[in-house]
VOPAGU-2260 file (C-alpha; in pm, 1 decimal, decimal comma):
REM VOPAGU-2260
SITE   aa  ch    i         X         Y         Z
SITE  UNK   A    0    6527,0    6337,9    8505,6
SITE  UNK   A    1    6873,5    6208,9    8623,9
SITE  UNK   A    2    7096,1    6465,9    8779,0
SITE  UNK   A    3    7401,5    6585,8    8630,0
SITE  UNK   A    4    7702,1    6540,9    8854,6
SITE  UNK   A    5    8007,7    6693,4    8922,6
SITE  UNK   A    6    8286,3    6613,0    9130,2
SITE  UNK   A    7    8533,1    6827,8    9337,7
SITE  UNK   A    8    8892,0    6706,6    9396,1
SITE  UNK   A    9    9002,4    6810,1    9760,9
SITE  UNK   A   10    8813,8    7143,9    9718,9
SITE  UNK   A   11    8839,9    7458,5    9988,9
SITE  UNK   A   12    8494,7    7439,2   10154,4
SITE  UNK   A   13    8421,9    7795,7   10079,3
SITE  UNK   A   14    8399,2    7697,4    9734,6
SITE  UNK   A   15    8181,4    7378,8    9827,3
SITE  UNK   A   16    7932,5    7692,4    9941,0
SITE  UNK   A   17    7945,0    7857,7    9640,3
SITE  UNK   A   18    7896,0    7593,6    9433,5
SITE  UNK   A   19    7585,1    7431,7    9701,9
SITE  UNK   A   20    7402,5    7803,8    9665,7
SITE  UNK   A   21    7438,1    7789,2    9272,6
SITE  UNK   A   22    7413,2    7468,3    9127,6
SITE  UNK   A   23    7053,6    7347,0    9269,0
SITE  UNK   A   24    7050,8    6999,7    9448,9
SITE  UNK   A   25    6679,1    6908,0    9220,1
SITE  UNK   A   26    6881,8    6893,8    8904,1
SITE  UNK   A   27    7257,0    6878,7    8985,5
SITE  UNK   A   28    7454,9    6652,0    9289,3
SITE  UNK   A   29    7862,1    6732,4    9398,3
SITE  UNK   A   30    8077,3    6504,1    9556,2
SITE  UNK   A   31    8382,5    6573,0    9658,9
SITE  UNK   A   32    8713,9    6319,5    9694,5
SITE  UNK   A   33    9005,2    6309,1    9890,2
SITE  UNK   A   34    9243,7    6267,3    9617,1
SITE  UNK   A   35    9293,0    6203,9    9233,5
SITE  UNK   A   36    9290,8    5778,4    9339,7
SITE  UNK   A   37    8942,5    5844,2    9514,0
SITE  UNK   A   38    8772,9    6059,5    9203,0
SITE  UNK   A   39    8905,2    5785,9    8946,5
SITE  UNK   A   40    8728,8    5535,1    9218,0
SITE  UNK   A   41    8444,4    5721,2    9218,3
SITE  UNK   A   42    8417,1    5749,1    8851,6
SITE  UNK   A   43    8432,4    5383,7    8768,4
SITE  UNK   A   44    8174,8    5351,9    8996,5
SITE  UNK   A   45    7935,5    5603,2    8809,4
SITE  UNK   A   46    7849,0    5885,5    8545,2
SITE  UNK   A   47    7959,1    6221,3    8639,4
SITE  UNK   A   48    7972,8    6555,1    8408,5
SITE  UNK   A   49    8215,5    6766,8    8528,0
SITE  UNK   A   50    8552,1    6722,7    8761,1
SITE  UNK   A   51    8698,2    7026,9    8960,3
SITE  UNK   A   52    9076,5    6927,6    9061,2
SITE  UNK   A   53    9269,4    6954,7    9332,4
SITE  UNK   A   54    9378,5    7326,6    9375,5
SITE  UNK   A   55    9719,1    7230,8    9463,8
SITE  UNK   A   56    9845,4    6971,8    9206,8
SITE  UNK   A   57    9989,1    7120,9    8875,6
SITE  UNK   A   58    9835,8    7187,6    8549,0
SITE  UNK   A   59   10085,3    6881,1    8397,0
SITE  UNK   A   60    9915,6    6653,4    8638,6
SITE  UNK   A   61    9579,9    6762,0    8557,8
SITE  UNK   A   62    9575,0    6752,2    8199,5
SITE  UNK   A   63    9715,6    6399,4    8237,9
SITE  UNK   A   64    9400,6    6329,8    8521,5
SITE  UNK   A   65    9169,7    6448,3    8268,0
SITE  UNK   A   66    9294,3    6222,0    8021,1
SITE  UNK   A   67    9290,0    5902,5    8245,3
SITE  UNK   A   68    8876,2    6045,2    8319,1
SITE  UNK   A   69    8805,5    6056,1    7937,3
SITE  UNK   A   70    8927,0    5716,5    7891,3
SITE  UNK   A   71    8649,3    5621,8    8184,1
SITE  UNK   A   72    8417,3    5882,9    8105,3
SITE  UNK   A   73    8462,5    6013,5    7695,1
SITE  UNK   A   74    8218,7    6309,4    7802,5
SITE  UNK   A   75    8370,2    6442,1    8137,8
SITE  UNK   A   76    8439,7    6829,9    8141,0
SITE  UNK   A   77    8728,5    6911,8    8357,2
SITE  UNK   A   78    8800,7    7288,3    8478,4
SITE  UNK   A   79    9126,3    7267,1    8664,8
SITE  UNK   A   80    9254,7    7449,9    8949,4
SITE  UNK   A   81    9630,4    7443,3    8996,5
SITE  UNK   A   82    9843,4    7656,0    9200,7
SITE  UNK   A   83   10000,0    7830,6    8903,9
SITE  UNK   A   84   10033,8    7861,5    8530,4
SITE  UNK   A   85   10273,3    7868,2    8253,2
SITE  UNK   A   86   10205,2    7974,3    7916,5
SITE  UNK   A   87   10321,0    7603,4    7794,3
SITE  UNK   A   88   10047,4    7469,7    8069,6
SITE  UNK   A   89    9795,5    7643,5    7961,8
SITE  UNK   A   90    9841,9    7556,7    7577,0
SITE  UNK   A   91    9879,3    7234,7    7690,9
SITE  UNK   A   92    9485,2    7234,9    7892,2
SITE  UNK   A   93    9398,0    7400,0    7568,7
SITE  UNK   A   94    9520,7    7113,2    7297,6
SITE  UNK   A   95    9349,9    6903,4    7571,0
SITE  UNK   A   96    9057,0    7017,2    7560,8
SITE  UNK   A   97    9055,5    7139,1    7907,6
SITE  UNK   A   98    8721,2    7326,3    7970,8
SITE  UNK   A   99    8872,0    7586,0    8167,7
SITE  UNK   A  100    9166,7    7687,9    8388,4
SITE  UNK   A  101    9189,3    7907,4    8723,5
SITE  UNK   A  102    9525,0    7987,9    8897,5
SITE  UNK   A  103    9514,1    8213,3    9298,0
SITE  UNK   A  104    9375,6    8447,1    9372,7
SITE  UNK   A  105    9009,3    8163,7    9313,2
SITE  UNK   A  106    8736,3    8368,4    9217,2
SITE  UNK   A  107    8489,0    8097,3    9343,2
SITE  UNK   A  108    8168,2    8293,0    9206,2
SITE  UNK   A  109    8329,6    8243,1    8864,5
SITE  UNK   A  110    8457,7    7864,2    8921,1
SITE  UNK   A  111    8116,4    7808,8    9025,9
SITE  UNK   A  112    7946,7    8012,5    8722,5
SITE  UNK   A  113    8209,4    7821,0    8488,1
SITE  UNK   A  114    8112,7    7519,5    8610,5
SITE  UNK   A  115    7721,1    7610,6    8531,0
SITE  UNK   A  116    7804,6    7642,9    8172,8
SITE  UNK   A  117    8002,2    7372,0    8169,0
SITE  UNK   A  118    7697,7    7163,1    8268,2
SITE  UNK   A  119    7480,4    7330,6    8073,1
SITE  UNK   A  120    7697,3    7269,5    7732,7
SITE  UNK   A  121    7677,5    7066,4    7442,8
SITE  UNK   A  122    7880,4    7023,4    7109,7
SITE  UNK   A  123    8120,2    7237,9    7272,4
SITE  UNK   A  124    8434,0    7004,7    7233,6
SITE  UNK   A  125    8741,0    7089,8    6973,4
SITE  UNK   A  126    8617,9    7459,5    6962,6
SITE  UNK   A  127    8950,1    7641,4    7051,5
SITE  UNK   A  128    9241,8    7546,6    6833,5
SITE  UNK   A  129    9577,5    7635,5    6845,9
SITE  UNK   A  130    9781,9    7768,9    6527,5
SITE  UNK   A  131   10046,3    7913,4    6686,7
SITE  UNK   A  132   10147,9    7890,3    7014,6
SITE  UNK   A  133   10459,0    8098,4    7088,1
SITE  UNK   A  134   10521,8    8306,5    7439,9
SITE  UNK   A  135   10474,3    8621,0    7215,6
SITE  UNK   A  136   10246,5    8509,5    6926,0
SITE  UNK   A  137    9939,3    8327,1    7045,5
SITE  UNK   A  138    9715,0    8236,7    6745,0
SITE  UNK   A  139    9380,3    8063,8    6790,8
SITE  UNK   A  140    9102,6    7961,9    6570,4
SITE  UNK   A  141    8764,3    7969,2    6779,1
SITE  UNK   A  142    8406,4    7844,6    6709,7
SITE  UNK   A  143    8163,7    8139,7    6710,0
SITE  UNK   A  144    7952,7    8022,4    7015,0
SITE  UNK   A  145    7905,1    8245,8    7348,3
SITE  UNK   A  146    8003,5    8013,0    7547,6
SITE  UNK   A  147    8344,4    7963,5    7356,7
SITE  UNK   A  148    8403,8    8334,6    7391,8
SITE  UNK   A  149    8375,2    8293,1    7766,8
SITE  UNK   A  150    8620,8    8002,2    7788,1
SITE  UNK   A  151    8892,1    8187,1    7590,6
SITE  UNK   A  152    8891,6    8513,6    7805,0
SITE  UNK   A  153    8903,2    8278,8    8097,1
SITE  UNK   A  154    9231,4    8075,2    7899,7
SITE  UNK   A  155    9327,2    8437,2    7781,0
SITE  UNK   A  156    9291,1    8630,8    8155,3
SITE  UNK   A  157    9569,9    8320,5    8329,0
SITE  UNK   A  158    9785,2    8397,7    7956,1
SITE  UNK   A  159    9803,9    8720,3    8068,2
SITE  UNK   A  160    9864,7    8685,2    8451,3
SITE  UNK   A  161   10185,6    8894,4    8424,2
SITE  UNK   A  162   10060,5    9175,0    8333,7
SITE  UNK   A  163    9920,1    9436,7    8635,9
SITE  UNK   A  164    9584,2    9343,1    8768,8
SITE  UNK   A  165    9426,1    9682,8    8681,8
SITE  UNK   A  166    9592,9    9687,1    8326,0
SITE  UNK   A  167    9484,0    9319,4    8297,1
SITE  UNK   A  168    9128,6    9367,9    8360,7
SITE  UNK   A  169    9119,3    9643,8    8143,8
SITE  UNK   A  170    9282,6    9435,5    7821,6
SITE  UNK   A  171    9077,8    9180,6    7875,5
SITE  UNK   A  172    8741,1    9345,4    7926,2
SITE  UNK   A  173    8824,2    9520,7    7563,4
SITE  UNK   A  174    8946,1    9145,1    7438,4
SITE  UNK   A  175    8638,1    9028,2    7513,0
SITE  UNK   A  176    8451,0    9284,5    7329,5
SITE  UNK   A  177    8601,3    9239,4    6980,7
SITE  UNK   A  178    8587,7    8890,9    7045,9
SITE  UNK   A  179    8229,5    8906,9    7089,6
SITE  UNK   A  180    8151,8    9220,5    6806,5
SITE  UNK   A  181    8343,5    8947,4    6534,9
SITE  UNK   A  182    8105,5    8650,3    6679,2
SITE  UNK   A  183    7829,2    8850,9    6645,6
SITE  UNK   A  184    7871,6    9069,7    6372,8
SITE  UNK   A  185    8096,1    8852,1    6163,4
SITE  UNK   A  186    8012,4    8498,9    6238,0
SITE  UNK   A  187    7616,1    8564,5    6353,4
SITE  UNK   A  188    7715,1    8310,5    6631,2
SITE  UNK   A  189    7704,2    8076,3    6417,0
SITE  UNK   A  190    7935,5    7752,9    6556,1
SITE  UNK   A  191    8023,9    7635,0    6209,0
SITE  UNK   A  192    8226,6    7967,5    6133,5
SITE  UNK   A  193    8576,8    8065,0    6330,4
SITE  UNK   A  194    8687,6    8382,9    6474,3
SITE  UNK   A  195    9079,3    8392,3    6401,7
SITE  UNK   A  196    9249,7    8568,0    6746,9
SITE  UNK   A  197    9638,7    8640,5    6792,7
SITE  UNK   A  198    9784,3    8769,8    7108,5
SITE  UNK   A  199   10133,5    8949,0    7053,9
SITE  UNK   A  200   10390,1    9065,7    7299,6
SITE  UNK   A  201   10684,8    9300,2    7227,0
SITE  UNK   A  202   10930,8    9460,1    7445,7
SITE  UNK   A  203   10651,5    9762,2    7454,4
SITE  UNK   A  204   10331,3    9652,0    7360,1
SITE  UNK   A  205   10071,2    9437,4    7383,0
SITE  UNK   A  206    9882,9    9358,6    7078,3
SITE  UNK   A  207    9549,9    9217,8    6983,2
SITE  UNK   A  208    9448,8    9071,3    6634,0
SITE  UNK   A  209    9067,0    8955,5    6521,5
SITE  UNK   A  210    8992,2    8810,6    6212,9
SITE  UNK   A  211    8601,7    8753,7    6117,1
SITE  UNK   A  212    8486,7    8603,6    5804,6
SITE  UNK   A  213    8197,7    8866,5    5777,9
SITE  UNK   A  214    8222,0    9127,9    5551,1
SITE  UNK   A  215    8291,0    9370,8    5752,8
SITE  UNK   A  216    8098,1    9706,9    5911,7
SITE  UNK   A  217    8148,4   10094,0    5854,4
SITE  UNK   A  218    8378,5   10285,0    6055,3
SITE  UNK   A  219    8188,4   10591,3    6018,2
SITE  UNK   A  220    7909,1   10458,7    6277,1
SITE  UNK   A  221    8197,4   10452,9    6554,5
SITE  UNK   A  222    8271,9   10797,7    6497,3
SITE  UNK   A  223    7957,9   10908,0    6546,6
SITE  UNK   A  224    7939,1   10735,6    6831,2
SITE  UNK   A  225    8233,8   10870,3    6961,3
SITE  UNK   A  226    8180,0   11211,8    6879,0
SITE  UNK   A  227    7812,2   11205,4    7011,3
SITE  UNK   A  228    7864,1   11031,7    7362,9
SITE  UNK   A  229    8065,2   11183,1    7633,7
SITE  UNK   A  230    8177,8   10903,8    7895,4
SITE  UNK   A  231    7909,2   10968,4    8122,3
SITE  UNK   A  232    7639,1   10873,4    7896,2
SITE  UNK   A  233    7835,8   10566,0    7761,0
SITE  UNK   A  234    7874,2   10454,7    8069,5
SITE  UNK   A  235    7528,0   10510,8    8133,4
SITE  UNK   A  236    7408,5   10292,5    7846,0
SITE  UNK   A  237    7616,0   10048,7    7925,3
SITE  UNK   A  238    7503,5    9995,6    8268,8
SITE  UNK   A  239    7137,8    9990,7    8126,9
SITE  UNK   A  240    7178,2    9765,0    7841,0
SITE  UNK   A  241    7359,4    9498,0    8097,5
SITE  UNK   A  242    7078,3    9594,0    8300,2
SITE  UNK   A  243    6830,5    9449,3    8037,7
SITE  UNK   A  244    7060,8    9167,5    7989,7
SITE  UNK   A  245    7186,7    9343,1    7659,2
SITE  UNK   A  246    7486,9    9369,1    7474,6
SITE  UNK   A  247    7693,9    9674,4    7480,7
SITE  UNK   A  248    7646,2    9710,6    7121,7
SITE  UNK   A  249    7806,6    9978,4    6936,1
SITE  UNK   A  250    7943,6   10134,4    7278,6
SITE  UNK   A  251    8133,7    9832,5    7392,7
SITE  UNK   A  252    8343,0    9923,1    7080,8
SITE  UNK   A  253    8333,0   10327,6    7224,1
SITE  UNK   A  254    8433,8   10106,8    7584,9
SITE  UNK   A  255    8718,4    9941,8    7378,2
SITE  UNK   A  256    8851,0   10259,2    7242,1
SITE  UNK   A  257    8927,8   10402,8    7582,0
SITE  UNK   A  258    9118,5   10093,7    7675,3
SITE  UNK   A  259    9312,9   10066,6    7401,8
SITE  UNK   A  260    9645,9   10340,3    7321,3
SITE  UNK   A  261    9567,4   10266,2    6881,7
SITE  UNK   A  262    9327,8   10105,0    6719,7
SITE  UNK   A  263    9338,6   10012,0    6352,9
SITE  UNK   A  264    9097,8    9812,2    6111,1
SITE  UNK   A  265    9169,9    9712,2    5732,7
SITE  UNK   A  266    8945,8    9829,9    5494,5
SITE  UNK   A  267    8656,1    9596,0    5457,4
SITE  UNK   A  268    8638,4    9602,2    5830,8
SITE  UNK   A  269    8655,9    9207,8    5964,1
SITE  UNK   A  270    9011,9    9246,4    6115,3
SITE  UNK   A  271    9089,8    9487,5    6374,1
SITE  UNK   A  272    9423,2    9480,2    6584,1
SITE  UNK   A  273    9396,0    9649,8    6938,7
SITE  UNK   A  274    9731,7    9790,5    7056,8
SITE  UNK   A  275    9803,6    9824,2    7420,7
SITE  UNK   A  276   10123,1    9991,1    7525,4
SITE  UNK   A  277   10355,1    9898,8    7807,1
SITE  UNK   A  278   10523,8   10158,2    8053,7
């Protein structure tokens, strides 16, 4: 079996090490190059799956490297690194069908684990569109795939880079969740059906829109839920269904309740907005 390849633009050897213990040297090689002029070099010289650029050229330059790969290499995957990120730059890697985007502080476990999936996917192009892309009304039509839902809280978590890191991880470990719930539930994963997502910002709020095209669920099971776990004992389950390699399940949505300040659902249940507010 041939290798895959990927190729690392200039990278900070600490992430060469991450990326050495994770992505096994039987099935999968990594080069590295000096510089954008080496990697095109290198790629007219042979196959490779997935680029990693240069952590300190801009997301403009980037999205235009990745196009100059494509027109060498149609199939490349590239999951840019830039120094930092502007809501137009990221739409922008979006539209171009970036795979994903990381701005400082590098998490190099998850570069490294994003990189892994991107190797490991297929039909996965043209799965995040954009409908509306204003600084304070984000709308996105996503394929109902896993690995889509992974690629949009990575776009969402650098959309959201203003807001405080605690607060942030909070929002977007409850985005994730009724992302995920209106995959699952609504769409049964399946890729040829789209999840509908809006991100709003006001003045004083933060605010979270999923639209599913199932038919929706009954409220009445979260309440009993709520009203039958104390934290402890969500947290608990939690732990043990992630444990098992399980899905929160119903108390993800408990988990999202405690993050969120309101909460509201129409009446057939397949749209739910999530409303954060701001001090």
């Amino acid at each position: 079996m041939t290798p895959q390849r990927v190729i690392a633009i200039r990278p900070d050897p600490a992430l060469v090490t991450v990326l050495t213990s994770v992505l096994s040297p039987r099935y999968y090689e990594l080069e590295c190059a000096a510089g954008n002029i080496d990697a095109m070099r290198r790629l007219r010289w042979r196959a490779f799956d997935v680029v990693i650029t240069d952590p300190s050229t801009s997301i403009d330059e980037d999205v235009e490297l990745t196009r100059e790969l494509r027109s060498i290499r149609p199939g490349i995957k590239s999951i840019i690194l830039a120094p930092q990120a502007t809501h137009e730059d990221v739409l922008d890697a979006i539209r171009a069908d970036v795979f994903a985007c990381f701005t400082p502080p590098f998490d190099h476990t998850e570069i490294a684990s994003m990189t892994a999936s991107a190797l490991a996917a297929q039909n996965w192009g043209n799965a995040i569109q954009v409908v509306s892309g204003s600084p304070h009304w984000l709308t996105l039509r996503v394929a109902s795939h896993l690995l889509t839902a992974d690629r949009v809280v990575q776009f969402m978590t650098e959309l959201q880079s203003s807001v405080p890191d605690e607060t942030r991880d909070l929002l977007i470990a409850a985005f994730r969740e009724l992302l995920i719930n209106a995959m699952e539930h609504g769409a049964g994963f399946d890729r040829d059906k789209v999840v509908e997502v809006t991100a709003a910002r006001t003045a004083r709020a933060i605010v979270y829109h999923f639209k599913d095209p199932g038919a929706g669920f009954d409220r009445g099971d979260l309440a009993h839920a709520a009203a039958s776990s104390s934290e402890e004992a969500v947290l608990a389950t939690t732990m043990h269904r992630a444990d098992a390699g399980m899905r929160p399940g119903g108390f993800g949505m408990l988990i999202v309740s405690r993050v969120a300040d309101e909460i509201a659902y129409n009446e057939p249940g397949n749209e739910v907005l999530l409303i954060k507010h701001l001090d």
